[in-house]
BALOBA-1460 file (C-alpha; in Angstrom, 3 decimals):
// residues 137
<rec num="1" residu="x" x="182.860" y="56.123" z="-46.372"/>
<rec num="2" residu="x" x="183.403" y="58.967" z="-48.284"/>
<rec num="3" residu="x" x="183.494" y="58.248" z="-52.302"/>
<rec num="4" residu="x" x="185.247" y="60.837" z="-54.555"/>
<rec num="5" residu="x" x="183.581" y="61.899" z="-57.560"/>
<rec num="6" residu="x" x="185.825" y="64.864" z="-59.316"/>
<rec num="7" residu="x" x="189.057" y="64.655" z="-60.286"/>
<rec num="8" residu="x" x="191.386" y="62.021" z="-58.781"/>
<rec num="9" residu="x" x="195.496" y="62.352" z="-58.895"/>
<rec num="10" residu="x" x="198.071" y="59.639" z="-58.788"/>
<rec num="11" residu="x" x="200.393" y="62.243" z="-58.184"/>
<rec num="12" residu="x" x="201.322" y="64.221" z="-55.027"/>
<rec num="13" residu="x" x="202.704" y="66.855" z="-53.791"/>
<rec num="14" residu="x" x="204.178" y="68.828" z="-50.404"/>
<rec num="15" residu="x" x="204.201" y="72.389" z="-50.020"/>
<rec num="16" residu="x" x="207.176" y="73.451" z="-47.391"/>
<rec num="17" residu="x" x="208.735" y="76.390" z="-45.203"/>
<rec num="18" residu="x" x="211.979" y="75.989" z="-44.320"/>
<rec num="19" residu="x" x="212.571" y="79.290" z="-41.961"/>
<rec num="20" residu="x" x="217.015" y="79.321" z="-40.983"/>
<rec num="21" residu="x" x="218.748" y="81.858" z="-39.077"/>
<rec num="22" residu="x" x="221.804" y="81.467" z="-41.374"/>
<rec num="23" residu="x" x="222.534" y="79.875" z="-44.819"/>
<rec num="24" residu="x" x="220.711" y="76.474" z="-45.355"/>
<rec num="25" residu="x" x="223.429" y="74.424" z="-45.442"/>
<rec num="26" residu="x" x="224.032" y="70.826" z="-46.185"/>
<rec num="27" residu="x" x="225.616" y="70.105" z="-43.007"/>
<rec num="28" residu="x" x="222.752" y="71.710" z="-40.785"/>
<rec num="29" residu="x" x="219.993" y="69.985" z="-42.930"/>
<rec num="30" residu="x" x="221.650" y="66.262" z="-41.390"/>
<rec num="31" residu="x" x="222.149" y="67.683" z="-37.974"/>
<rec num="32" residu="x" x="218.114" y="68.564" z="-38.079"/>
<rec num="33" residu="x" x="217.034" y="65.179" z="-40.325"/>
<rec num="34" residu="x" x="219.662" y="63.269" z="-37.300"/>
<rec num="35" residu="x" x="221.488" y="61.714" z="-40.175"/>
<rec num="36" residu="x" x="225.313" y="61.421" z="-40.137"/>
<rec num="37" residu="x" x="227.476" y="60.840" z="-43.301"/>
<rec num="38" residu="x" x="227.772" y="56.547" z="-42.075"/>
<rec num="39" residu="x" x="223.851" y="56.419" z="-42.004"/>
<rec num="40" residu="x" x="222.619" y="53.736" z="-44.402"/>
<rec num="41" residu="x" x="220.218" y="56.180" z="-44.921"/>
<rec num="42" residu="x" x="222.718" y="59.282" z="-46.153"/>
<rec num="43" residu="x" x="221.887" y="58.769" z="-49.864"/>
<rec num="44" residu="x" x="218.310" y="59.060" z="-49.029"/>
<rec num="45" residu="x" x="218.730" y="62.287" z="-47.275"/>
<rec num="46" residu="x" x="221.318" y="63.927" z="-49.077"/>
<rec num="47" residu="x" x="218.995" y="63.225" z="-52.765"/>
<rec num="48" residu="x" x="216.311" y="65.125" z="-50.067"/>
<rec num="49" residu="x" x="218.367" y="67.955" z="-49.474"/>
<rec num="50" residu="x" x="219.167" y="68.521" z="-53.259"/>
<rec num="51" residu="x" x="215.447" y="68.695" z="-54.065"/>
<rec num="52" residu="x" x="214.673" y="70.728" z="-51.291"/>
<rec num="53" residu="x" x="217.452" y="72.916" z="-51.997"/>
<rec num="54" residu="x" x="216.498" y="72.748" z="-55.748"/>
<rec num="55" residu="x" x="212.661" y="73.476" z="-55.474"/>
<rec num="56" residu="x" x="212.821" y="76.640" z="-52.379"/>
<rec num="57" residu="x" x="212.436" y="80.232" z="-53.117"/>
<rec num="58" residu="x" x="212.790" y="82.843" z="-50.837"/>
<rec num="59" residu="x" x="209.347" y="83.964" z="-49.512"/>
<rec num="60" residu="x" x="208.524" y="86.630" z="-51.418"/>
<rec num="61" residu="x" x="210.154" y="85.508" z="-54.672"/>
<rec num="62" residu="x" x="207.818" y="82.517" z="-54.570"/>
<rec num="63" residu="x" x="204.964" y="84.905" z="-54.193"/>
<rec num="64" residu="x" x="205.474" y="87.106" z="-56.665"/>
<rec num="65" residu="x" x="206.646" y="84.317" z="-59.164"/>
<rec num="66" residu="x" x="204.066" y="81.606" z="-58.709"/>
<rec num="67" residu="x" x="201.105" y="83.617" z="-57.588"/>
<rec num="68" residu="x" x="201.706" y="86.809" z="-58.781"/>
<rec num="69" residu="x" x="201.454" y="88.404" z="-55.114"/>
<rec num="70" residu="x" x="204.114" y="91.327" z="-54.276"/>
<rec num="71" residu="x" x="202.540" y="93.601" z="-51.852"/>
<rec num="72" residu="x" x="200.274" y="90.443" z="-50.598"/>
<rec num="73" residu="x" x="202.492" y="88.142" z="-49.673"/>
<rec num="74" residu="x" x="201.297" y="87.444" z="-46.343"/>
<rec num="75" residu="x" x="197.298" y="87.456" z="-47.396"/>
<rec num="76" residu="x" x="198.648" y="84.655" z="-50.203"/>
<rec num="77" residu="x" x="200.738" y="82.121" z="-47.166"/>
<rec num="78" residu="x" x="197.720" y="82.891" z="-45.406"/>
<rec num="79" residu="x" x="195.381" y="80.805" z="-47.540"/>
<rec num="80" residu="x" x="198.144" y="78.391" z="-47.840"/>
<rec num="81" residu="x" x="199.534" y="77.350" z="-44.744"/>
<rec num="82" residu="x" x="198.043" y="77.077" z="-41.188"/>
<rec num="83" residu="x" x="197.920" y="79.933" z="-39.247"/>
<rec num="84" residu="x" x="200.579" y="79.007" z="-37.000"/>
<rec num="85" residu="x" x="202.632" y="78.232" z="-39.717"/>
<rec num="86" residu="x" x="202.084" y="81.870" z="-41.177"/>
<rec num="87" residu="x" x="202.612" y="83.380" z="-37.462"/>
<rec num="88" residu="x" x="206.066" y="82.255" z="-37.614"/>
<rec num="89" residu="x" x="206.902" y="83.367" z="-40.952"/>
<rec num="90" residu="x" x="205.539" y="86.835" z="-39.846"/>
<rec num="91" residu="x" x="207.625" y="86.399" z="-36.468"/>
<rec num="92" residu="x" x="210.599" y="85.401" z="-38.410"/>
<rec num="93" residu="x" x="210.503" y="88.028" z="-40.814"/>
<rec num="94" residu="x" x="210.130" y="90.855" z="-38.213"/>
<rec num="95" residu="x" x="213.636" y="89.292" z="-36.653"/>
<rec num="96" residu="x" x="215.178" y="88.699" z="-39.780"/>
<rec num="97" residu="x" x="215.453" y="85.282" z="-40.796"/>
<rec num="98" residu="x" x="215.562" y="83.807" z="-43.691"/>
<rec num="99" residu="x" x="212.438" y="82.376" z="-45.207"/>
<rec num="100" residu="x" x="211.765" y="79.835" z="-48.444"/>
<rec num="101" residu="x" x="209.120" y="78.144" z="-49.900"/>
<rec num="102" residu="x" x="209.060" y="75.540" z="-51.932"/>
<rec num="103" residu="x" x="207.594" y="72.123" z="-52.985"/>
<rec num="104" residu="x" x="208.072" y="68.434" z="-53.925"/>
<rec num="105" residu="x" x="206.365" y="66.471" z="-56.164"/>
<rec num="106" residu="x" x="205.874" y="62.541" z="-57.014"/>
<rec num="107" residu="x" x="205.239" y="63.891" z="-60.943"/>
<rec num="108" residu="x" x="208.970" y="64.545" z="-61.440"/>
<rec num="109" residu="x" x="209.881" y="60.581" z="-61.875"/>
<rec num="110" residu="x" x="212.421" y="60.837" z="-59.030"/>
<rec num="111" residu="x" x="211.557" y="58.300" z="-55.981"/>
<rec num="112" residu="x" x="212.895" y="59.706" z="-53.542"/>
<rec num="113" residu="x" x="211.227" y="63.206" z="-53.992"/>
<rec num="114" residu="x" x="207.890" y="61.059" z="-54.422"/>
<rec num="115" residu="x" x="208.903" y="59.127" z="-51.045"/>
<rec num="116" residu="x" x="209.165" y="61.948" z="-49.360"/>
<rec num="117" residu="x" x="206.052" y="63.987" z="-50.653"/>
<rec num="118" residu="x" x="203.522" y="61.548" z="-49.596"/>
<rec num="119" residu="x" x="204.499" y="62.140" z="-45.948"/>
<rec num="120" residu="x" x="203.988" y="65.030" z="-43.782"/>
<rec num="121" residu="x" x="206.194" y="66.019" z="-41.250"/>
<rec num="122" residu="x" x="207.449" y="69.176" z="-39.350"/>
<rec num="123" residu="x" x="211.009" y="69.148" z="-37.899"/>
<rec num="124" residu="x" x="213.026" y="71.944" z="-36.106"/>
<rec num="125" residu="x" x="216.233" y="72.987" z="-34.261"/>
<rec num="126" residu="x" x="218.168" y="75.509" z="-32.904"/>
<rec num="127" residu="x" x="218.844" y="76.569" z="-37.080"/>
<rec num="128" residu="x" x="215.974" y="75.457" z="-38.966"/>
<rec num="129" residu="x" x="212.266" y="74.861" z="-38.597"/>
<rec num="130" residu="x" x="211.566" y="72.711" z="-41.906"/>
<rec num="131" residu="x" x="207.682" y="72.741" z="-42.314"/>
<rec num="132" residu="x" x="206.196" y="69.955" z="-44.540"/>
<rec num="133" residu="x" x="202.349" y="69.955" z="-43.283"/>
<rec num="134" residu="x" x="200.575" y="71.109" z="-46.340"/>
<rec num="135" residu="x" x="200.620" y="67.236" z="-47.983"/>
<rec num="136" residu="x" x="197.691" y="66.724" z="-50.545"/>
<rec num="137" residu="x" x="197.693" y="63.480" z="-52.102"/>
């Protein structure tokens, strides 16, 4: 048993990479999440999409912004994400693709954002590989 004696959180939060060969677009965030507009679970998804949508920054915008990295970049996702996280946002920068970071948080008083950012998960199509690994909670 391990017993924590620092700092403890209620809140939580999910770093992402969401790496598209196009736009992200509404239509072919469902198509990945599998949800069609007479899912029960549409709401859910589409109040997803709008934070997701709300909170990502293109790659190096988010490094420069939040961390102050410009010339760095790749050092910076390096000490952030898994390495074979960062090999595909090397390999999909080299071929052009479109790359964002972002994150959610359960400290915005929004449930669904907090729903979803106490969950990791990784899903990916022909489009878009949306990367939500990096959970700490």
């Amino acid at each position: 048993m391990k017993i924590r004696t620092d700092f403890v959180s209620n809140s939580s939060s999910t770093s992402f990479v969401i790496i598209t060969s196009g736009d992200f677009e509404k239509s072919d965030f469902f198509e990945l999440m599998g949800v069609t507009k007479k899912s029960p679970l549409f709401p859910l998804f589409e109040a997803l999409y709008y934070h997701v949508k709300d909170g990502m920054h293109p790659v190096k915008e988010y490094c420069h912004k939040y961390h102050n990295a410009i010339d760095n970049w790749l050092e910076l996702l390096k000490s952030k994400f898994a390495d074979e996280v960062v090999e595909r946002i090397t390999e999909a920068d080299k071929n052009g693709h479109k790359i964002f970071i972002g994150n959610l948080s359960s400290d915005d008083g929004d449930e669904i954002e907090a729903f979803f950012c106490t969950d990791s998960f990784e899903v990916e199509n022909d489009k878009i590989y949306f990367n939500a690994l990096e959970c700490v909670w």
